[in-house]
N, C-alpha and C positions, 0 to 999 in steps of 0.2 A: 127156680128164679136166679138171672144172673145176679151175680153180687159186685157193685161199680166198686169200691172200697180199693182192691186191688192195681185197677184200671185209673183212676185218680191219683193213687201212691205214684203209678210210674209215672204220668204225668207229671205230676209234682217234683219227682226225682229229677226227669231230664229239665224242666223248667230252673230248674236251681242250677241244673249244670251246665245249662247255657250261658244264664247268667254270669256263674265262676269266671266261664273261662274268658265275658268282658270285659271283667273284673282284671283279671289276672292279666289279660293283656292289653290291657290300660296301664295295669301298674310296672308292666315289665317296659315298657314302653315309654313311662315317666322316667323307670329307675336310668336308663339312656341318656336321657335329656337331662336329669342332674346332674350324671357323669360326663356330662357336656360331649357326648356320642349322638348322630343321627337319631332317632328312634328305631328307623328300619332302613333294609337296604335299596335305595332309590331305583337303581336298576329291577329290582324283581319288583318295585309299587309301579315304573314305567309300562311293565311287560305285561301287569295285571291288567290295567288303565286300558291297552292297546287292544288286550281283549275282549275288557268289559264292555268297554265304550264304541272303539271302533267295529270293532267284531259282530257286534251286535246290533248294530245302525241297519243292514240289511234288512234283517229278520222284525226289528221291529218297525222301520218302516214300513214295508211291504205288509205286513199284516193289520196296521192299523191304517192303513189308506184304504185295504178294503173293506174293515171295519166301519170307517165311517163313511165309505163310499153306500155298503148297504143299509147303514142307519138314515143317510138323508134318504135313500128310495124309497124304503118303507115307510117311515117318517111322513114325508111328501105323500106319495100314492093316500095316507090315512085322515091328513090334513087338506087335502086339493078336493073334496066333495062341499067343502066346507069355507074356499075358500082361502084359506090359512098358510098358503106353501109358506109367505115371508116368515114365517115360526120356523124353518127347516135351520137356518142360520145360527142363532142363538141356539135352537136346543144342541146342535152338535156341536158346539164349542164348548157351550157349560159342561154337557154331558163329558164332552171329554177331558176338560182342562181339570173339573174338580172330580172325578169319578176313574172313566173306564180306561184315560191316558197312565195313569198310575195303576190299577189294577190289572192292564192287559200287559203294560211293560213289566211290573211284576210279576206274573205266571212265565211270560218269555226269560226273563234272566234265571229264575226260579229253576226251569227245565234246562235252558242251557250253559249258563255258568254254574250253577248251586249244585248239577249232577255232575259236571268237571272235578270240578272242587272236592267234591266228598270222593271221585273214583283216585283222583291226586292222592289228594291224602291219606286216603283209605289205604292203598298201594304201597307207601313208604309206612305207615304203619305196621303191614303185615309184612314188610320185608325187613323193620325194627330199623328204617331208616331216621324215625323221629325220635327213638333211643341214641342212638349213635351222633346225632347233632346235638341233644340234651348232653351225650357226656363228652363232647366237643366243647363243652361252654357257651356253644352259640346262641342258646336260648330259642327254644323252638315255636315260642306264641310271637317273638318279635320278626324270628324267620320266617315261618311260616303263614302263621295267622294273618297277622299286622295289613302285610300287603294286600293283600286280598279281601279283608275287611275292608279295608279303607277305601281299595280301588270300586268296589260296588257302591259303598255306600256316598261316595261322591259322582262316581258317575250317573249312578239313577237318576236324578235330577235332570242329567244333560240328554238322555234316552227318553223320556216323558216330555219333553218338550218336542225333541222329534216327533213322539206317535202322534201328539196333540196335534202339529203343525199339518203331516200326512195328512190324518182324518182329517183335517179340515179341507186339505187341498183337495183329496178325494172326493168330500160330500160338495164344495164346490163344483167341480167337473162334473158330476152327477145331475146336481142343482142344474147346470146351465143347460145343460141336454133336455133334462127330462122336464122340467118346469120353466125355461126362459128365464133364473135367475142370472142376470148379469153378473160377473166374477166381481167388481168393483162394489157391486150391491150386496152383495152376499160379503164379503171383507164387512165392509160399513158394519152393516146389521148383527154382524159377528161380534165385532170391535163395541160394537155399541149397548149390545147387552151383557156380556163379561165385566166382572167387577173386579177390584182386589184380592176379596175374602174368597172367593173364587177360585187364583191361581194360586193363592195364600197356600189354602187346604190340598192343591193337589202338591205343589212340592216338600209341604211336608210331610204327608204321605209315603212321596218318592222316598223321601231320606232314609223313613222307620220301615217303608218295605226294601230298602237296601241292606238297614240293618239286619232286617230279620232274615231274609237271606244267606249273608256272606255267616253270619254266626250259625246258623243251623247247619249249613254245607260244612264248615269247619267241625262244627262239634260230630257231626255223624262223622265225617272222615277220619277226626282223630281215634273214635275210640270205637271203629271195627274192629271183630272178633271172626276168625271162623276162616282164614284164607280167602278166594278168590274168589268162592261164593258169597262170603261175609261181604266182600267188596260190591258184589253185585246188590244185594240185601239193602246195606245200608245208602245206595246211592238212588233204589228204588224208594226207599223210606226218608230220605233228604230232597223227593224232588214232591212223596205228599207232603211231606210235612209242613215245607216252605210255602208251597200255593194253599194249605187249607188253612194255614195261620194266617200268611198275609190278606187272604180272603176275611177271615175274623179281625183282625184288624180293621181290615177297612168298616167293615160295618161297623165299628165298635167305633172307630173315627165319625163317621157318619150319625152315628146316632149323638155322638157330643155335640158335633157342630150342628144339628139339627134344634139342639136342645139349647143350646147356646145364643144361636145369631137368625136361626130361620124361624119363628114365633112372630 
């Protein structure tokens, strides 16, 4: 019989060390600010931004146009025995605005910034590059961390609104083809069943799967072990770890706001 006891502890363990190092680079990041210093340096939060945001516009576009290119077909084809296509509208906006726009841009940034990040850091750690900036006095969570943290966890927000936008423009185009939904008609009935508490829940979402993100890439990068295999290892173990959290999250979001506002 496996015994979980073990498997829970290291859980635990790195769940606390994520935390710290929030913790820690929040606070090194305050102590800046009362010393009336930047917090971080603007050029390397510019360069992160550049990558997070613009860099990643492609990849989330294009995947969630066809994402919800194939949710109104199927959708439709399910509903059109019945009647129903004008339902194609709303459901791909709600679906995406409170739901799969935040979780599908989450797995995207997840795989491609979060395994960046961790091979980055991972690499200057075994090279004891983040020693040598530590005894530079430069402080290596406001160096390194800071920027990076922050650049996800604000751009998420602006990459979710894109996917959301795509899919819609997608299931649109779809709509008009294969059902005669007029693009004007399809907006309307979009616009018209979207609510607040809606787009409320998906950007906050956005934010907390930004956090969760930028802090896991960080925390596995900083503290590989093992050379250039390590590196490999732990950049493999920063891209589950990131998409099966913020997967629990969402549901774990999901089930509050269910319990909350949908009764």
């Amino acid at each position: 019989m496996i015994n979980p006891l073990p498997y829970v502890h290291s859980m635990l363990q790195h769940l606390s060390s994520v935390v710290w190092l929030l913790v820690q680079t929040v606070q090194e990041m305050g102590d800046h600010v009362r010393r009336g210093r930047f917090p971080f340096r603007l050029a390397s939060f510019f360069e992160q931004t550049d990558r997070v945001g613009v860099g990643s516009i492609p990849l989330v576009a294009l995947v969630s146009f066809f994402i919800g290119l194939t949710m109104a077909l199927l959708t439709g084809y399910q509903l059109q025995p019945f009647g129903q296509e004008r339902l194609v509208p709303p459901l791909v906006a709600i679906g995406f605005t409170r739901e799969l726009g935040p979780l599908m841009t989450g797995i995207m940034v997840a795989a491609r910034i979060g395994a960046a990040y961790t091979a980055e850091l991972g690499t200057m750690t075994v090279a004891e590059e983040v020693e040598a900036i530590e005894a530079m006095g430069l402080g290596p969570l406001r160096f390194l961390v800071s920027p990076r943290l922050l650049a996800v966890f604000l751009l998420m927000p602006c990459l979710v609104v894109i996917s959301d936008l795509t899919a819609v423009g997608g299931a649109a185009m779809i709509s008009r083809w294969a059902f005669d939904i007029p693009f004007q008609s399809f907006a309307e009935s979009a616009v018209e069943k979207l609510i607040i508490r809606d787009i409320v829940a998906g950007i906050v979402k956005s934010f907390l799967f930004g956090l969760i993100i930028g802090l896991v890439a960080c925390y596995k990068g900083l503290t590989v072990r093992g050379g250039a295999a390590g590196v490999g290892h732990a950049t493999t173990e920063s891209v589950v770890v990131s998409i099966t959290t913020v997967i629990g999250f969402d549901t774990l979001c999901n089930l509050v706001l269910v319990s909350l506002f949908d009764k």
